[in-house]
C-alpha positions as CSV (number, residue, x, y, z in Angstrom):
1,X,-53.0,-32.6,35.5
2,X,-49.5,-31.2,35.5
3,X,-46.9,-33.6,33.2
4,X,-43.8,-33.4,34.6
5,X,-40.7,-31.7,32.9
6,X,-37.0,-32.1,33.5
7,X,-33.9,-30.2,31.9
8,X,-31.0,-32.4,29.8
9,X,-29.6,-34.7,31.1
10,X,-25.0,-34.4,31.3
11,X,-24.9,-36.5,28.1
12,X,-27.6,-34.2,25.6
13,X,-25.4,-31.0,27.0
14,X,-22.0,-32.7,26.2
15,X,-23.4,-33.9,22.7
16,X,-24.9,-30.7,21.8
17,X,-21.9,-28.6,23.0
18,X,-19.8,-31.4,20.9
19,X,-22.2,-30.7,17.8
20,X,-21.6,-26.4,18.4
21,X,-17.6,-27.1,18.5
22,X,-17.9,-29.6,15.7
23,X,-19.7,-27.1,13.6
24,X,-17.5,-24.0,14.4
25,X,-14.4,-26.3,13.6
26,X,-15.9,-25.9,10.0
27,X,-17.5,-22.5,9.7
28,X,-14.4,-20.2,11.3
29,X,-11.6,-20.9,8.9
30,X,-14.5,-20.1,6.0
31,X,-15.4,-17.1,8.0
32,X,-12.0,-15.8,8.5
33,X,-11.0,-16.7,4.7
34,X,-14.0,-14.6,3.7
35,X,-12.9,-11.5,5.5
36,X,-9.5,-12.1,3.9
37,X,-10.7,-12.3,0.8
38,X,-13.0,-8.7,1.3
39,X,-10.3,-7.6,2.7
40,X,-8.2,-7.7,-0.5
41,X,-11.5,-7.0,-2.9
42,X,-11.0,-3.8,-1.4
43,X,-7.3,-3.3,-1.1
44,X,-7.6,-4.3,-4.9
45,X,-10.0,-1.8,-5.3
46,X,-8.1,1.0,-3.8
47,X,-5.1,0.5,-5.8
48,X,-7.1,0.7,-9.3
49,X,-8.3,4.2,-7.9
50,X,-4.7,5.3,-7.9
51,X,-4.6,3.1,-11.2
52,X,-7.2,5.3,-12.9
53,X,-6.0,8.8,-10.9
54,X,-2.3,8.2,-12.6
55,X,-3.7,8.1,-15.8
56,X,-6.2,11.0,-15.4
57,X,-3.1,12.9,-14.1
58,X,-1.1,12.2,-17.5
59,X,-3.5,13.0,-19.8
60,X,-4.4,16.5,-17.7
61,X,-0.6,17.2,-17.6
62,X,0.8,16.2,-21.8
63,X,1.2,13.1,-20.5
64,X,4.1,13.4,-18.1
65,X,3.5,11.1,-14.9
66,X,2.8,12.1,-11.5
67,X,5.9,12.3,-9.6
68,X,6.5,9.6,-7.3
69,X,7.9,11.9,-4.3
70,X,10.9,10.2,-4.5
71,X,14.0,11.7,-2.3
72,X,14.0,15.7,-1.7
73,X,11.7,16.6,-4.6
74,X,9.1,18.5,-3.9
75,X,5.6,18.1,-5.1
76,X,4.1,14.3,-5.8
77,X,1.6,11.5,-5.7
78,X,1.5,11.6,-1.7
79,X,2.1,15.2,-1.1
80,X,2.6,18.6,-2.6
81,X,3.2,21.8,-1.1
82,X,4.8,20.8,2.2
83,X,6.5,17.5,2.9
84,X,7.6,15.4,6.0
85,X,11.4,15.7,6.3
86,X,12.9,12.6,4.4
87,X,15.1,11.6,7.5
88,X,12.7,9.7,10.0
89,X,14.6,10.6,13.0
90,X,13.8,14.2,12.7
91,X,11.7,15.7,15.0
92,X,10.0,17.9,12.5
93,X,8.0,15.7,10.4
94,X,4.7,17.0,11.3
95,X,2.3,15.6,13.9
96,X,0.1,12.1,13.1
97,X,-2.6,14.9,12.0
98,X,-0.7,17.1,10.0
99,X,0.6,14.1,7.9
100,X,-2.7,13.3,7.2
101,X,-4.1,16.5,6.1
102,X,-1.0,16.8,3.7
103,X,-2.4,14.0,1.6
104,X,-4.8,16.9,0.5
105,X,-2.2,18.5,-1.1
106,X,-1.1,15.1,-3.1
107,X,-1.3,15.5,-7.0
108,X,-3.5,13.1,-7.6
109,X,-5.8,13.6,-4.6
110,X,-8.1,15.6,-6.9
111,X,-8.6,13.0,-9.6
112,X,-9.7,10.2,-6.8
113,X,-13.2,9.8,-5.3
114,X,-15.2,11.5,-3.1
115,X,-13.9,9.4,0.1
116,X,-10.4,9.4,-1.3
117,X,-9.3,9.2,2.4
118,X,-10.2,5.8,2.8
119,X,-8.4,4.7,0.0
120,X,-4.6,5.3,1.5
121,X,-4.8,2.6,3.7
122,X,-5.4,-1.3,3.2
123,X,-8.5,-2.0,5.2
124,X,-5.9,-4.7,7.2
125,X,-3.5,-2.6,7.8
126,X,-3.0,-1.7,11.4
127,X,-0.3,0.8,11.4
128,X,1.4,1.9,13.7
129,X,0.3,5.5,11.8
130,X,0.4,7.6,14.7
131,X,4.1,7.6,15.7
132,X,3.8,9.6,18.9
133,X,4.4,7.2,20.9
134,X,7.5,5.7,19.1
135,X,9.2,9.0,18.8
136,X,9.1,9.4,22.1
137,X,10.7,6.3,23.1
138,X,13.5,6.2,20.2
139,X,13.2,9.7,18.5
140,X,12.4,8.3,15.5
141,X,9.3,9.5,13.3
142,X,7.7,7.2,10.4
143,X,6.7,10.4,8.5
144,X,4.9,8.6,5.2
145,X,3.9,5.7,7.3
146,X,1.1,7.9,8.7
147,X,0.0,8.7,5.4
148,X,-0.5,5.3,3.3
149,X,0.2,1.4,2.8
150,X,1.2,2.5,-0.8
151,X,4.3,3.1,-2.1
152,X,5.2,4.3,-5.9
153,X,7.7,3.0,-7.9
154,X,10.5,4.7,-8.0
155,X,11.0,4.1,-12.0
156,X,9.1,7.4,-12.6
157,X,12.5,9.3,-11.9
158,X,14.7,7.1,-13.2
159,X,15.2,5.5,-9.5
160,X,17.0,9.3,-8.8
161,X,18.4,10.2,-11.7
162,X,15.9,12.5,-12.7
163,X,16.1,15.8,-10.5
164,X,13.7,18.3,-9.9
165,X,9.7,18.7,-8.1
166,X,8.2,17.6,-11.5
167,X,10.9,16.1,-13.7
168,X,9.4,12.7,-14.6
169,X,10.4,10.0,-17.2
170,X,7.3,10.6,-20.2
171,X,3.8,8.4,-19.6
172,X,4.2,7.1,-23.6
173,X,7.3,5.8,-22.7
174,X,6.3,2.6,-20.3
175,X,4.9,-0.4,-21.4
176,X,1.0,-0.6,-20.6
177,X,1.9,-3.4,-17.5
178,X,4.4,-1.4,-16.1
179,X,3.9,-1.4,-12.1
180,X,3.8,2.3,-10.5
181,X,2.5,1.3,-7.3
182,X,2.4,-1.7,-4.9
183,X,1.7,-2.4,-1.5
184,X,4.8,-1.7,0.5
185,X,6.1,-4.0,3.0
186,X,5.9,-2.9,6.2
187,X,7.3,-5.5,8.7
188,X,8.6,-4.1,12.1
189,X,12.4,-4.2,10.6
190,X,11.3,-2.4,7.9
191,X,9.4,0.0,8.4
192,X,11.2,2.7,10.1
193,X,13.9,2.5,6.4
194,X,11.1,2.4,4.1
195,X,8.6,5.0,5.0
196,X,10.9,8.1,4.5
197,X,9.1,9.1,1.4
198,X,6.2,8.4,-1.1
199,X,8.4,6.1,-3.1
200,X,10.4,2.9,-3.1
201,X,12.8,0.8,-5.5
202,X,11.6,-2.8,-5.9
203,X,14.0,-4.7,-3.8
204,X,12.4,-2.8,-1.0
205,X,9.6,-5.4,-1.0
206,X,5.9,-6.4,-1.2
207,X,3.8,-6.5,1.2
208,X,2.9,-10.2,3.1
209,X,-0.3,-9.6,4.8
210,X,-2.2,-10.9,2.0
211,X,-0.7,-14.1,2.6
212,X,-0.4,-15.4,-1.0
213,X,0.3,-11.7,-2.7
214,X,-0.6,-8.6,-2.7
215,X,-2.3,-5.9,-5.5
216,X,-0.3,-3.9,-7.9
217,X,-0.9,-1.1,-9.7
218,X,-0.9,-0.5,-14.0
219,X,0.1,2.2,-15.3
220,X,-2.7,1.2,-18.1
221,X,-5.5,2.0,-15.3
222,X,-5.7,-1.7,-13.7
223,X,-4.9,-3.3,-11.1
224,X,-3.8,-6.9,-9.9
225,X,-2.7,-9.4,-7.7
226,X,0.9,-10.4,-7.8
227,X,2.2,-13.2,-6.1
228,X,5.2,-12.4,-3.6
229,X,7.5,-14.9,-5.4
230,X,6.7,-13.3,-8.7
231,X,7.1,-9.8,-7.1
232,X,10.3,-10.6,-6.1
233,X,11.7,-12.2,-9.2
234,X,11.3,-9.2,-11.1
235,X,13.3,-7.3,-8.3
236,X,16.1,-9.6,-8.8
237,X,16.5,-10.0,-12.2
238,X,18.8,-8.4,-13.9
239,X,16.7,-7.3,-17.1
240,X,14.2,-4.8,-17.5
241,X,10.5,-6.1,-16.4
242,X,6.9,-5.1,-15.2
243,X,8.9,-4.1,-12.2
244,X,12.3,-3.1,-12.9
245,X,10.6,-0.6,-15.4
246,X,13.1,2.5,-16.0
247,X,13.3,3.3,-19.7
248,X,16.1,5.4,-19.7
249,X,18.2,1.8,-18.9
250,X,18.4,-1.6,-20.0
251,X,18.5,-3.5,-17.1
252,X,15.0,-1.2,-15.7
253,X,16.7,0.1,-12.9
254,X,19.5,2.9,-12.9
């Protein structure tokens, strides 16, 4: 004897696909906060790399800091023995490849982990790195762009008063939370002024694809979340702080 089967009926498929929509309304915004939040484990992560590498650099070198490849100096964090040309509308700033390989010749490549190439970038970052395309259409290149989502704080040079390939403020002469590096802000009206070399000043912002901050780096080896508001606070005031962090002046910054 054969029992007879049917499918569902119109109402079980509208309840059950009611019950699947009901159920993703709750799962997706925990799914995508989870990714944001591994997201920035590891853009955390990255940063106290370069956290450890500053300090690994200072004590190999009598405790001078790395320079920060601020302006025409040659010979930095980023890069070393070759450099992309500091005006970004110049055609000679190296192919996407070639900027990438340069990072080999950074001074603290050495002191960071076997896949130190996967630490330049925040793992949400999506560029643009390779700038072919937006040379050819406005002749301008984004020559450190390629390279990292980093930027150094310009403080380790006095924000330019300090001249020369390696002339750098001493380490002994920060505070231990002093900031050297942050996550640099790259929104499309920035980021053809910004990315001109391996350094920035603070008022040059923080990063906002973190949504409620973004990781800074120590110069006493750690590294931590800062809150955009806070981040720029410190760039506006006019006293020396974390950020504004030049000890040759009392206000942090020139």
């Amino acid at each position: 004897m054969h029992r007879k089967t049917h499918g569902f009926t119109m109402i079980e498929l509208l309840v059950t696909i009611s019950l699947i929509a009901l159920l993703l309304v709750f799962l997706l915004p925990g799914l995508t906060t989870g990714r944001r939040n591994s997201a920035f484990t590891q853009c955390i992560s990255n940063m106290r790399m370069f956290a450890i590498a500053q300090q690994m650099y200072a004590v190999d070198h009598d405790y001078n800091t790395v320079h920060p490849n601020w302006g025409p100096a040659t010979g930095g964090w980023l890069y070393d023995k070759k450099r992309p040309n500091g005006s970004f509308y110049s055609p000679s700033n190296f192919s996407y490849a070639e900027r990438i390989d340069l990072r080999e010749t950074g001074l603290l490549y050495d002191y960071l982990s076997a896949d130190a190439d996967d630490l330049y970038h925040c793992p949400v970052d999506e560029g643009p790195f390779d700038d072919t395309e937006i040379f050819q259409e406005t002749g301008k290149r984004l020559p450190v762009r390629a390279m990292t989502s980093y930027t150094f704080n310009g403080a380790f040079v006095g924000y330019g008063s300090k001249t020369g390939p390696y002339n750098t403020i001493g380490y002994d002469r920060f505070k231990d939370r002093d900031i050297f590096m942050w996550e640099a802000l790259a929104t499309e009206e920035s980021s053809f002024g910004f990315w001109n070399d391996g350094a920035n000043q603070p008022n040059e912002g923080l990063e906002e694809r973190h949504q409620d901050g973004a990781p800074v780096g120590r110069i006493d080896g750690s590294a931590d979340k800062l809150q955009r508001s806070e981040f720029l606070d410190m760039a506006a005031a006019n006293v020396r702080n974390d950020l504004r962090c030049n000890p040759d002046h009392p206000r942090g910054y020139r």
